[in-house]
FIRO-865432 format. One line per field, with one value per residue (C-alpha): x, y, z. Coordinates in nm, 3 decimals, decimal comma. Last residue first. Layout:
! FIRO-865432
X	X/... $
Y	Y/... $
Z	Z/... $
***
This chain:
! FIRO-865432
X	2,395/2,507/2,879/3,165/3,533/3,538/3,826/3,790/3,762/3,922/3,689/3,353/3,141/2,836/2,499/2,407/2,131/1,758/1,479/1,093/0,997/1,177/0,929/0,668/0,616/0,776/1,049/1,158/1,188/1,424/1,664/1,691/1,799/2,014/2,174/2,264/2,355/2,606/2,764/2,772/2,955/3,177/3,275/3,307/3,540/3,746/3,803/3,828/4,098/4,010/4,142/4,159/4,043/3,816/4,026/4,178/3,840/3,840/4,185/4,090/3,764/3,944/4,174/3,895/3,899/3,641/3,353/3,200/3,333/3,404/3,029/2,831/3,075/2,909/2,545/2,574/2,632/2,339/2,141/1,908/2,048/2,048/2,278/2,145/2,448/2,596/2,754/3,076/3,239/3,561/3,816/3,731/3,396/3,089/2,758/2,516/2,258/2,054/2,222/2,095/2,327/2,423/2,757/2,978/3,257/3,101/3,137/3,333/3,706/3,813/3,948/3,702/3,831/3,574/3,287/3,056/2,708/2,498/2,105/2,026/1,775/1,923/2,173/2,482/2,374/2,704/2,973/3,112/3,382/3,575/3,811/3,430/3,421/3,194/2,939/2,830/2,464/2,258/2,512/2,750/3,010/3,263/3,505/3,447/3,734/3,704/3,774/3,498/3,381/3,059/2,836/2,495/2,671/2,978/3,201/3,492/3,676/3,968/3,868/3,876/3,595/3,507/3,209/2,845/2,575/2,238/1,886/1,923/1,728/1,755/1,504/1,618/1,455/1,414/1,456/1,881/1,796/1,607/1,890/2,131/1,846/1,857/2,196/2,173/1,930/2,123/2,386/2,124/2,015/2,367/2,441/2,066/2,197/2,486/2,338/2,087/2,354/2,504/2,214/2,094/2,081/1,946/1,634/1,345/1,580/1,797/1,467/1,289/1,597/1,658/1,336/1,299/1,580/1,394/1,105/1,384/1,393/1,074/1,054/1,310/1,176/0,818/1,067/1,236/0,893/0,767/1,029/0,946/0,747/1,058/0,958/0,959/1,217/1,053/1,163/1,319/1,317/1,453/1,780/1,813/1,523/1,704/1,558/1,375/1,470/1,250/1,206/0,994/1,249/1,419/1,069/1,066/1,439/1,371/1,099/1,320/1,573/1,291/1,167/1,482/1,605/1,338/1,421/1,740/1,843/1,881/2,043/2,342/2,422/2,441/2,627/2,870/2,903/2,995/3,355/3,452/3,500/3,767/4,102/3,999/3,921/4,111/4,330/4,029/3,796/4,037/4,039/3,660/3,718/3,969/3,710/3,435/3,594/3,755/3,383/3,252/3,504/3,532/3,194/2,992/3,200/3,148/2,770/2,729/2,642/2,430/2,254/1,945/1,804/1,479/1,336/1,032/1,101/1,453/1,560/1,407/1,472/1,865/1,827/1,615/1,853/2,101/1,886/1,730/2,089/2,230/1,930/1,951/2,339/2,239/2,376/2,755/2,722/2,719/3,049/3,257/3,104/3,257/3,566/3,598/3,509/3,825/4,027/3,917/4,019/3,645/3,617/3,316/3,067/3,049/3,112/2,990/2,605/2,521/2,100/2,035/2,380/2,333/1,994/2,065/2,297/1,999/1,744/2,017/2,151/1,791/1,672/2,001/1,832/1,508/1,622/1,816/1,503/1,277/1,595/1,527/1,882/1,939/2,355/2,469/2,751/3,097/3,383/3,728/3,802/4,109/4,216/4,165/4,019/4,148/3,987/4,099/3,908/3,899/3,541/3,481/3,630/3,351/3,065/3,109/3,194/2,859/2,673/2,851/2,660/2,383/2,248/1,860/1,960/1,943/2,019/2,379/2,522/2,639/2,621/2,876/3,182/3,020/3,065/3,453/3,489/3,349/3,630/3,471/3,574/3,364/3,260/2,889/2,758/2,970/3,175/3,357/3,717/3,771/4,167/4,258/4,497/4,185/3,942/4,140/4,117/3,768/3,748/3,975/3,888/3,573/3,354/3,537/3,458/3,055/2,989/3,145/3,417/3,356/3,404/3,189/2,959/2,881/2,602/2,282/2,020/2,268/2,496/2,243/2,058/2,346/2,512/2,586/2,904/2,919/3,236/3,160/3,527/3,692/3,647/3,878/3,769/3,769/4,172/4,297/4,477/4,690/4,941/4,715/4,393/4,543/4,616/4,207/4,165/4,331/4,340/3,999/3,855/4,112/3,835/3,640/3,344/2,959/2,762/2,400/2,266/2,479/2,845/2,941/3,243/3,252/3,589/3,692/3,392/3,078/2,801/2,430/2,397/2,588/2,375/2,074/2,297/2,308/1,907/1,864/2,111/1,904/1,587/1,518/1,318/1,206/0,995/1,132/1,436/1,627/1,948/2,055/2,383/2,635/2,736/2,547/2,330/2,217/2,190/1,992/1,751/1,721/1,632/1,346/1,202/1,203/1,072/0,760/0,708/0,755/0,547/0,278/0,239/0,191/-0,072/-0,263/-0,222/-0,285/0,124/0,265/0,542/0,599/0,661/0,857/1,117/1,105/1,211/1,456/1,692/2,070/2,226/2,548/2,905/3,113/3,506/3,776/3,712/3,706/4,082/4,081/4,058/3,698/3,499/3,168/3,125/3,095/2,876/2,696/2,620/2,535/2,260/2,148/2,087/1,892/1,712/1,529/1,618/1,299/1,536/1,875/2,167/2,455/2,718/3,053/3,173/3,510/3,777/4,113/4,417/4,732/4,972/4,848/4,980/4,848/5,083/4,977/4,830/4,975/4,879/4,733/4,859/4,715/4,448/4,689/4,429/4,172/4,032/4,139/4,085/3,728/3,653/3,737/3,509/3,219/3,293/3,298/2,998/2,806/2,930/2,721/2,397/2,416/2,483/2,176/1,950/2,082/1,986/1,655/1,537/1,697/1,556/1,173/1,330/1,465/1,531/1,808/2,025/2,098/2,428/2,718/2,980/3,121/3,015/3,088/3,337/3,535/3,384/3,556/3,867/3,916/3,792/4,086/4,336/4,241/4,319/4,667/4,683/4,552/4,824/5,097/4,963/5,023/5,349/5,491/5,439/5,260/5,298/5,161/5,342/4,994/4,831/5,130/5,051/4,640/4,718/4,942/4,718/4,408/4,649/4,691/4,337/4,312/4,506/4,395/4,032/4,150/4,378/4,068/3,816/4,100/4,283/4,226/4,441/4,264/4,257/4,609/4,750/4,606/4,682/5,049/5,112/4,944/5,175/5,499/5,352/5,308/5,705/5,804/5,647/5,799/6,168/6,149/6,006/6,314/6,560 $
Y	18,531/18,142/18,102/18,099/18,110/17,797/17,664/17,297/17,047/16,678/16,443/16,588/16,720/16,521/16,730/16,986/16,869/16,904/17,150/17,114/17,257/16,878/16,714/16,793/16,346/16,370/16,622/16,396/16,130/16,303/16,472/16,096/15,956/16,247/16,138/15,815/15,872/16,172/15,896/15,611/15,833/15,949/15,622/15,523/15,847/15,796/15,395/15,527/15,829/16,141/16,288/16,704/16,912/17,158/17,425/17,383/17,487/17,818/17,891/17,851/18,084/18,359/18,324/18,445/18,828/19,028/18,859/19,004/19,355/19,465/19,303/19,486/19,781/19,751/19,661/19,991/20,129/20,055/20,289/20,212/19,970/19,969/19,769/19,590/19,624/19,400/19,621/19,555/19,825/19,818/19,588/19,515/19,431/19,576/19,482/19,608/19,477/19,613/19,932/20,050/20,128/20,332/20,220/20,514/20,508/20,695/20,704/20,410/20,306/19,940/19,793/19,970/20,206/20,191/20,399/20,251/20,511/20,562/20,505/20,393/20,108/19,963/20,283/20,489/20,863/20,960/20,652/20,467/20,260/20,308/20,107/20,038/19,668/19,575/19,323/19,354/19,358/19,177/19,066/18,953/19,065/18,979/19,231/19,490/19,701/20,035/20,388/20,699/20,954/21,213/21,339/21,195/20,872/20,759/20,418/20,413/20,120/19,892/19,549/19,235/19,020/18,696/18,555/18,576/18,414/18,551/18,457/18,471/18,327/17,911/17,669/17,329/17,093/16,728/16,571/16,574/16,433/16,134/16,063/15,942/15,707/15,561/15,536/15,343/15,117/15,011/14,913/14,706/14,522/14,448/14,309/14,154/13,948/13,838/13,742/13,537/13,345/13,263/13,173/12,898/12,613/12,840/12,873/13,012/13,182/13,391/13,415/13,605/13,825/13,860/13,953/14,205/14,413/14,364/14,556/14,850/14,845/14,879/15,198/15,318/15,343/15,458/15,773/15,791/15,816/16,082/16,361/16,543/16,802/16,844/16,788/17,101/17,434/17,701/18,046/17,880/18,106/18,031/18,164/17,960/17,765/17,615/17,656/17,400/17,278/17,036/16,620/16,446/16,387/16,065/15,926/15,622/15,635/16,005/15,813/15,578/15,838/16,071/15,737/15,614/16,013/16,062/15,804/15,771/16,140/16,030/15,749/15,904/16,133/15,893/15,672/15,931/16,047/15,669/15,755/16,104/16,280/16,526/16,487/16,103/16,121/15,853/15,674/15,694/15,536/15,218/15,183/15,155/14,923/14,699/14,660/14,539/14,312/14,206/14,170/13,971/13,720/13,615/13,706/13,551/13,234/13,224/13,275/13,025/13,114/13,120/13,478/13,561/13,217/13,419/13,361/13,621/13,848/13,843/13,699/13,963/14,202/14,170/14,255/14,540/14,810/14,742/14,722/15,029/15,138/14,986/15,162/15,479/15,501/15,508/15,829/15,757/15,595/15,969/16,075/15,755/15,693/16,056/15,944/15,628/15,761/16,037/15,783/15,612/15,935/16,078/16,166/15,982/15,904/15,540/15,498/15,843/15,800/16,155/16,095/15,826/15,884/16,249/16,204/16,001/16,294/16,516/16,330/16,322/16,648/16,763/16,499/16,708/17,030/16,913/16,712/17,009/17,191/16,979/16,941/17,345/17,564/17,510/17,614/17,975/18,057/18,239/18,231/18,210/17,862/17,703/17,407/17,542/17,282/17,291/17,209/17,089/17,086/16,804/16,753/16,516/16,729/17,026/16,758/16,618/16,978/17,142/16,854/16,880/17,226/17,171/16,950/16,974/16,789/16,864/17,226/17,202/17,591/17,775/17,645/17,353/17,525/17,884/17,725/17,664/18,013/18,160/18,015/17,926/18,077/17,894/17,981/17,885/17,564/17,275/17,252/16,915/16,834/16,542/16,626/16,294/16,444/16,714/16,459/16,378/16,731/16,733/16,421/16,541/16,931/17,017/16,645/16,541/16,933/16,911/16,750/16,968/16,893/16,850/17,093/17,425/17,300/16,978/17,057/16,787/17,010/17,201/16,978/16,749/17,061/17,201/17,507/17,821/18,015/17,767/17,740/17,577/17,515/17,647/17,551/17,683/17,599/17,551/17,538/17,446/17,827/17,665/17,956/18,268/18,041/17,953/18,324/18,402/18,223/18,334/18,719/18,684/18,556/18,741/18,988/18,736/18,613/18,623/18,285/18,357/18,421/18,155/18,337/18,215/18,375/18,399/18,464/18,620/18,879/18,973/18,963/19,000/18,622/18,478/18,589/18,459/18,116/18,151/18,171/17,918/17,712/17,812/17,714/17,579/17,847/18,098/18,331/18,672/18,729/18,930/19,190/19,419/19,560/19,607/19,996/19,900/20,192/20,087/19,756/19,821/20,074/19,757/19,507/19,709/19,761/19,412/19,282/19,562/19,394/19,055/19,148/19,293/19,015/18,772/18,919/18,953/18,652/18,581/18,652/18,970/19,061/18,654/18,606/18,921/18,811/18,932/18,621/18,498/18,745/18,759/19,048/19,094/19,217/19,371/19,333/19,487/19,802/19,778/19,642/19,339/19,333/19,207/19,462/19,405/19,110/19,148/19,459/19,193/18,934/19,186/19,322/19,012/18,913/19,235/19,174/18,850/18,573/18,460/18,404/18,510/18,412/18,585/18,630/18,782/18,901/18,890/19,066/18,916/19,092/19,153/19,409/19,295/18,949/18,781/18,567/18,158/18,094/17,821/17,478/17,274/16,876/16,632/16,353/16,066/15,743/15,970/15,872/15,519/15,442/15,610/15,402/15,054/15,145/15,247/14,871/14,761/14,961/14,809/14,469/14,489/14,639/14,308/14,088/14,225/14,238/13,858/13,765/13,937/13,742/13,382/13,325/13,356/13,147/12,909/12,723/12,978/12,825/13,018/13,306/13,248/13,061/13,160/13,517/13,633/13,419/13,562/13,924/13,864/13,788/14,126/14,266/14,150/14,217/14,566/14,677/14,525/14,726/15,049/14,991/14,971/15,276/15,428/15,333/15,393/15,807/15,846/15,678/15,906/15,661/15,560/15,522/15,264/15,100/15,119/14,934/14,667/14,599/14,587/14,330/14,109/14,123/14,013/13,701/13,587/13,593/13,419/13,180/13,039/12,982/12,834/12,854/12,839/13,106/13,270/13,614/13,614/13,489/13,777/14,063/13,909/13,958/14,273/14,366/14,276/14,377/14,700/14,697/14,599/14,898/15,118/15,017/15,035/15,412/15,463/15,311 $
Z	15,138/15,095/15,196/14,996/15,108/15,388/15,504/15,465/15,746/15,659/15,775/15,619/15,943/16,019/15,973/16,252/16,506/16,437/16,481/16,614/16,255/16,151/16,316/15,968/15,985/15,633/15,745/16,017/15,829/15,589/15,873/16,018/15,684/15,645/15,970/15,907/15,561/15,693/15,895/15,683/15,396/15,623/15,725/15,344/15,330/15,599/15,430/15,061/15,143/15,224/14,852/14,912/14,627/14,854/14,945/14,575/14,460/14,731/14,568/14,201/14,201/14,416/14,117/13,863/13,992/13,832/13,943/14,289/14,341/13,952/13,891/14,119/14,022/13,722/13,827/13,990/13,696/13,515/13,715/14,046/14,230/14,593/14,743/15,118/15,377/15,652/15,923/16,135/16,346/16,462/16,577/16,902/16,823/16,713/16,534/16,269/16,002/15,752/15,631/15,299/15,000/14,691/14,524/14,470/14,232/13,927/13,533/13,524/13,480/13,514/13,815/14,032/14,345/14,616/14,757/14,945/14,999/15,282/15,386/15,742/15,807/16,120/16,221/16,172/16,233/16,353/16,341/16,687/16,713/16,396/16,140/15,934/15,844/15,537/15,452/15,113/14,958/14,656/14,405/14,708/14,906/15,130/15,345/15,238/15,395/15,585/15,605/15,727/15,522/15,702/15,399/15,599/15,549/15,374/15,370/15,194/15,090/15,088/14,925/15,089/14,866/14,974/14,808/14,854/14,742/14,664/14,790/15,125/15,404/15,214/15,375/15,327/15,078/15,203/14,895/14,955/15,274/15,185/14,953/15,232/15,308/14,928/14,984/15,259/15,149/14,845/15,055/15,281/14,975/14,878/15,262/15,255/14,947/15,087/15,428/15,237/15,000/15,341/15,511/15,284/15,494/15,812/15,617/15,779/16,011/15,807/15,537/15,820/15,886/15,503/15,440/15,733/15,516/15,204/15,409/15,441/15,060/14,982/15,259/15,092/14,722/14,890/15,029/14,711/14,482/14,708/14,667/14,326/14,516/14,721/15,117/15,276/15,430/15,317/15,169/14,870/14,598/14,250/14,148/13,822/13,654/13,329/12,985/12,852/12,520/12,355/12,404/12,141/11,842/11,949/11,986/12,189/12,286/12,394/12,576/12,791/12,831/13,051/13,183/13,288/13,394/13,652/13,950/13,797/13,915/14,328/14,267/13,999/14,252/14,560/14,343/14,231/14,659/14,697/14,782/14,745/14,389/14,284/14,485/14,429/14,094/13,899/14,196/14,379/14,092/14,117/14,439/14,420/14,157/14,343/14,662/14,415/14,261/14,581/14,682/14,408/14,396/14,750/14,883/14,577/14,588/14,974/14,976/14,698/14,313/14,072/14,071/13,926/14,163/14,218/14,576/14,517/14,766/14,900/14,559/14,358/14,616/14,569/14,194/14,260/14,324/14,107/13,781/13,871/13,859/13,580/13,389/13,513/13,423/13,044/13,061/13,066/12,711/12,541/12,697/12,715/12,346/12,257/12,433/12,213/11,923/11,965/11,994/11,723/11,486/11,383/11,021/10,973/11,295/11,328/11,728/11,733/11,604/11,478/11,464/11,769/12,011/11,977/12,093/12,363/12,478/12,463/12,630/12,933/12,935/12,920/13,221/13,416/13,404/13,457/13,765/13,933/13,862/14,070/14,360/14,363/14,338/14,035/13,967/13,957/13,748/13,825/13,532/13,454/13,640/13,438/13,380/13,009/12,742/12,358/12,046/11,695/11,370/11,115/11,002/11,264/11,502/11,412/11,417/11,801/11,877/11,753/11,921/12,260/12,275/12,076/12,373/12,246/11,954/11,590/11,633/11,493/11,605/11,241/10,916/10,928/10,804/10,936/11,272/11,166/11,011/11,391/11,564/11,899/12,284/12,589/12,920/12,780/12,597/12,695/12,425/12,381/12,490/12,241/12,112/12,254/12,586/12,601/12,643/12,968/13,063/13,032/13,244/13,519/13,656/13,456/13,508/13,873/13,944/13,837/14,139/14,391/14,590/14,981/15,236/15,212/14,949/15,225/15,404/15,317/15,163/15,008/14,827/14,697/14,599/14,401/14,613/14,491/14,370/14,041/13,814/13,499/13,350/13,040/12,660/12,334/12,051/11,670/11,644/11,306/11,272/11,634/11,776/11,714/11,837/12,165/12,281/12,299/12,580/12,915/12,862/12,719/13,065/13,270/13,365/13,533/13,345/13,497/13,370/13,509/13,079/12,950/12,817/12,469/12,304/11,925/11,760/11,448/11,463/11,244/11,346/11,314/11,127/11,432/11,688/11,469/11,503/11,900/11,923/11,691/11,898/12,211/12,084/11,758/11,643/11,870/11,615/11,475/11,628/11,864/11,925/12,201/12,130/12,415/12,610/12,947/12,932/12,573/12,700/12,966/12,742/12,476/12,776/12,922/12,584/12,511/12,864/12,794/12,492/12,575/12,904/12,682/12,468/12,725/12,851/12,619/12,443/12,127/12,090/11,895/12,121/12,169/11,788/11,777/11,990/12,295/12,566/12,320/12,347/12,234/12,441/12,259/12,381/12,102/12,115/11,991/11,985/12,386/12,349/12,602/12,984/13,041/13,181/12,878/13,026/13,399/13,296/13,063/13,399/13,613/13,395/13,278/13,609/13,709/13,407/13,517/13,320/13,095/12,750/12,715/12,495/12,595/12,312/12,302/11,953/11,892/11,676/11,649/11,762/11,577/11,703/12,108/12,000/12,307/12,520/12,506/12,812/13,044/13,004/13,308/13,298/13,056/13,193/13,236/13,335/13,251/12,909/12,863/13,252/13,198/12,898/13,105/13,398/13,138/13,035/13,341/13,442/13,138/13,182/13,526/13,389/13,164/13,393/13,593/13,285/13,205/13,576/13,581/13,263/13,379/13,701/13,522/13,190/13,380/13,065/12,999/13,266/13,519/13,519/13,717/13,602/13,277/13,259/13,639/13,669/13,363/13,413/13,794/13,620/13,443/13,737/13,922/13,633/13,594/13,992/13,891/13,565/13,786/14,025/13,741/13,609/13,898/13,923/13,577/13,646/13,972/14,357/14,625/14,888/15,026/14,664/14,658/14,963/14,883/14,530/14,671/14,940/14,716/14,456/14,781/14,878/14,518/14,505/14,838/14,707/14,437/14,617/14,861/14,584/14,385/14,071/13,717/13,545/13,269/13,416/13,621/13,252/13,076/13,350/13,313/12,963/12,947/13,144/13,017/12,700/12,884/13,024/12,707/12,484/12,790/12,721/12,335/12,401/12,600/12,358 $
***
């Protein structure tokens, strides 16, 4: 009866969205019409609506656009004897049914993304046997280091699991190399490595020649071992302790299950979010991504692997010969195969481990030109829309996936579009002032709705354009060869931890500032073209409005170029562990109170301490959740104040035996729901019309902070950056 009821109530629906598209009605009603349907979407996003509701909203909000493709295709676009209006305005229509359609994909994979699961229980009788892998290849070993101790902590049966140092960096190819110099730091690296993981209690393995990168790398993993289960940590991806605790359950309860994926938690900034203040407040990029696309995947049985935090069946890999190397995402790759053949996978809501994200703008844009090659890649050789074995759903969230990268090109498209008439008078769009306002901004208004009610606890209003501005620059020509020659592009590993001593104008930066200056002439056009031709000042005022939208985004992005200066090179994270502090053999109590891989800032429950000073050498003892062969963490003092409640010193860890990296790693990683709370901190929706302001605001003044840095004012010093509406208390700040 119930499922009778809801088939109704959608043709009911659909019923209605097709006669609101069709129906021929006036200038006046239409725009009536959908102010109507953007009040009826922001009263029920008001009241928190779900269930029937809020897909009722997103039905309305599907009806306007719906009828602004109609328009848009039937009444807009020159005649195709104009061939020089008629180019740009089939590229631009084309862009356009490109974000609809993207638009449409999302609503199919997110509309009712599935609700956190809890762990299955672990049959402690009858556990499988895993081997953890961390691939490595140029990482510096204290990163390694911290990143196997974390590793080899996690709370499962130490017989039970193997942790393996997979290196690329020695292999014997490099060890033997022409050059010098080379040679002896793959040698020297090797050695270094096999002693750490000797300390560390792992196995060191590596290859003969670096063959197909990081899947290569993974699959000579694979021909070493020998467990049920392979986990995949990247080289700066620390686990909690919970990490196996949280997994491993799913694949006793589902024998078809190939994975078992969890989020990319970073404790570091992204350039964007850096260079213009927001990691405290605002949610990170890569949350809309972990915490509502992968768990609408999950409703289809699409969550894909995203190359580390991840849990694999190792007789599915051996199904299709281990990692598929074909692409230089082998990640997604692997999955897109492994469900085609049949296998399931599962996503945990879950944060269970700590990363590091680039840090430089330059490496933010190598990272994400690889995503992009790669994807393109997938969509040249394993084709999802046709890809045998796939269930259409399934298809249609792999396309969602794939398609998503072609953003460069709806973008450039964007952005010139309103210069083309502003410059060179092209009639790309057929349409008056008022025809263009009504239907193209309540089109506009209903889709921004619309991506609130999808991400809004997750993504902020124009923060996705700002993103996907600020990588098209680089990604159309990067996806433009791929294209080209589908097997050009290689694997490049990541840059991670890079220094950033000076604040200066990304190398990468130029082409955005020349980009801006373009468009700010566009804005002169429309004042000279205002009163050159009074006639046609409508179609002019709509035009500069786009062009002055594109403008301030592009400003906005003269901030995240402008590279700030970062003092410390590790990030720190809220600790509040009891402790001992001890100098020149004296004891005394206190609490760390955050820490860090590099040093810990602690508060001692006395007023004055013996010997205490800048430069003084003590140790921090603490109790470690797991038990090691010492206690005592080594340390210089670097700073020192008082208060009323004691003594407060920030302190520099010296490591000099492996562990120290493991209580490194107890302190900093071993708790994942210190991961959760600060994210929740952030998840807070601000609404489309506090978050446009925003938006202004911090574009405003990044566009000032940008300037500045290209006439060097900015070593005079600036103001602070807008606040986000809603503070945030903060949990993680850069150390």
């Amino acid at each position: 009866m119930r499922q009778g009821i809801i088939v109704a109530f959608w043709a009911a629906a659909s019923a209605v969205v097709l006669l609101l598209v069709a129906l021929p009605i006036s200038l006046q009603a239409h725009l009536i019409a959908g102010l109507v349907v953007v009040t009826c979407m922001i009263v029920l996003k008001f009241f928190r609506a779900e269930g029937i509701w809020r897909q009722v909203a997103l039905a309305l909000g599907t009806a306007i656009v719906l009828r602004y493709v109609f328009w848009r295709t039937t009444s807009t676009l020159p005649p195709i004897t104009e061939i020089a209006n008629y180019i740009p305005a089939f590229l631009l229509y084309a862009a356009e049914m490109y974000s609809v359609m993207m638009l449409f994909l999302s609503l199919f994979v997110v509309s009712s993304p599935l609700p956190p699961r809890p762990a299955p229980k672990l049959d402690h009788t009858n556990l499988p046997t895993i081997d953890v892998f961390v691939p490595s290849y140029n990482e510096d070993s204290d990163l390694l280091a911290t990143t196997l101790a974390a590793a080899r902590a996690m709370d499962y049966p130490r017989e039970k699991f193997t942790v393996w140092l997979l290196d690329d960096g020695g292999t014997d190819e490099k060890c033997n190399s022409n050059n010098a110099k080379a040679a002896a730091e793959a040698r020297a690296r090797r050695a270094e490595l096999h002693k750490l993981c000797e300390a560390l209690d792992c196995r060191y393995v590596t290859r003969a020649r670096n063959l197909h990168a990081k899947a290569g790398n993974l699959n000579n993993g694979l021909e070493h071992s020998t467990g049920d289960l392979v986990v995949v940590f990247d080289a700066d991806h620390a686990p909690a302790r919970t990490f196996l605790q949280e997994t491993v359950g799913y694949f006793t309860v589902d024998k078809n299950l190939f994975l078992v994926q969890t989020p990319h938690f970073f404790i570091n900034p992204d350039p964007l979010e850096r260079n213009l203040g927001t990691f405290q407040t605002m949610p990170s990029e890569n949350e809309m991504f972990y915490g509502i696309i992968q768990r609408g995947l999950d409703k289809w049985n699409a969550a894909f692997f995203c190359g580390s935090a991840a849990v694999l069946r190792r007789e599915a890999l051996q199904e299709t010969n281990g990692f598929s190397g074909l692409s230089i995402t082998e990640d997604c790759e692997t999955a897109l195969e492994l469900h085609s053949r049949g296998w399931t996978s599962i996503y945990v809501d879950k944060p269970l481990i700590a990363g590091l994200q680039p840090d430089t703008f330059a490496s933010f844009i190598g990272q994400r030109s690889r995503w992009a090659q790669g994807m393109m890649q997938i969509m040249r050789y394993r084709f999802p829309p046709l890809k045998r074995g796939l269930k259409l759903p399934q298809r249609l969230c792999y396309m969602s996936s794939v398609l998503f990268w072609l953003f460069p090109f709806t973008r450039t498209f964007f952005l010139i579009s309103p210069l083309c008439y502003l410059f060179f008078s092209l009639e790309i769009f057929t349409a008056s002032g008022g025809e263009f306002l009504a239907y193209t901004s309540t089109y506009m208004l209903v889709n921004i709705m619309m991506q609130n009610y999808l991400y809004g606890r997750y993504r902020w209003p124009w923060i996705s354009d700002l993103y996907e501005f600020i990588q098209t620059v680089y990604l159309l020509p990067a996806i433009l060869s791929v294209i080209a020659n589908p097997s050009k592009p290689t694997f490049k590993v990541t840059a991670k931890n890079q220094s950033m001593s000076q604040s200066r104008i990304s190398e990468l930066g130029a082409p955005f500032f020349i980009i801006f200056g373009i468009l700010l002439l566009g804005v002169v056009a429309t004042v000279v073209r205002i009163w050159a031709e009074p006639y046609k000042a409508d179609v002019a005022l709509v035009t500069g409005g786009w062009n002055l939208l594109n403008l301030i985004i592009a400003g906005c992005a003269l901030g995240v170029v402008s590279e700030r200066a970062v003092r410390r090179q590790s990030h720190r994270v809220l600790a509040n562990r009891a402790c001992k502090f001890v100098i020149d053999g004296h004891s005394v109590d206190g609490v760390i109170e955050d820490v860090s891989v590099g040093g810990a800032r602690c508060r001692l429950y006395h007023s004055a301490i013996d010997g205490l000073r800048k430069g003084a050498l003590g140790t921090i003892e603490f109790k470690p959740h797991v038990e090691l062969s010492s206690n005592s963490l080594p340390v210089d003092v670097r700073k020192m104040s008082l208060d009323e409640k004691g003594i407060l010193i920030g302190c520099r860890f010296q490591t000099t035996e492996p562990v120290h990296h493991q209580l490194i790693a107890d302190l900093v990683f071993a708790n994942a729901d210190q991961w959760s709370a600060f994210q929740k901190r952030r998840h807070h929706d601000i609404g489309v019309l506090r978050g446009t302001l925003w938006f202004l605001a911090v574009s405003l003044y990044q566009t000032g902070r940008g300037l500045s840095y290209l006439f060097g004012l900015h070593r005079l010093g600036v103001s602070n950056p807008p606040a986000a509406p809603a503070p945030v208390a903060a949990q993680t700040t850069a150390r």
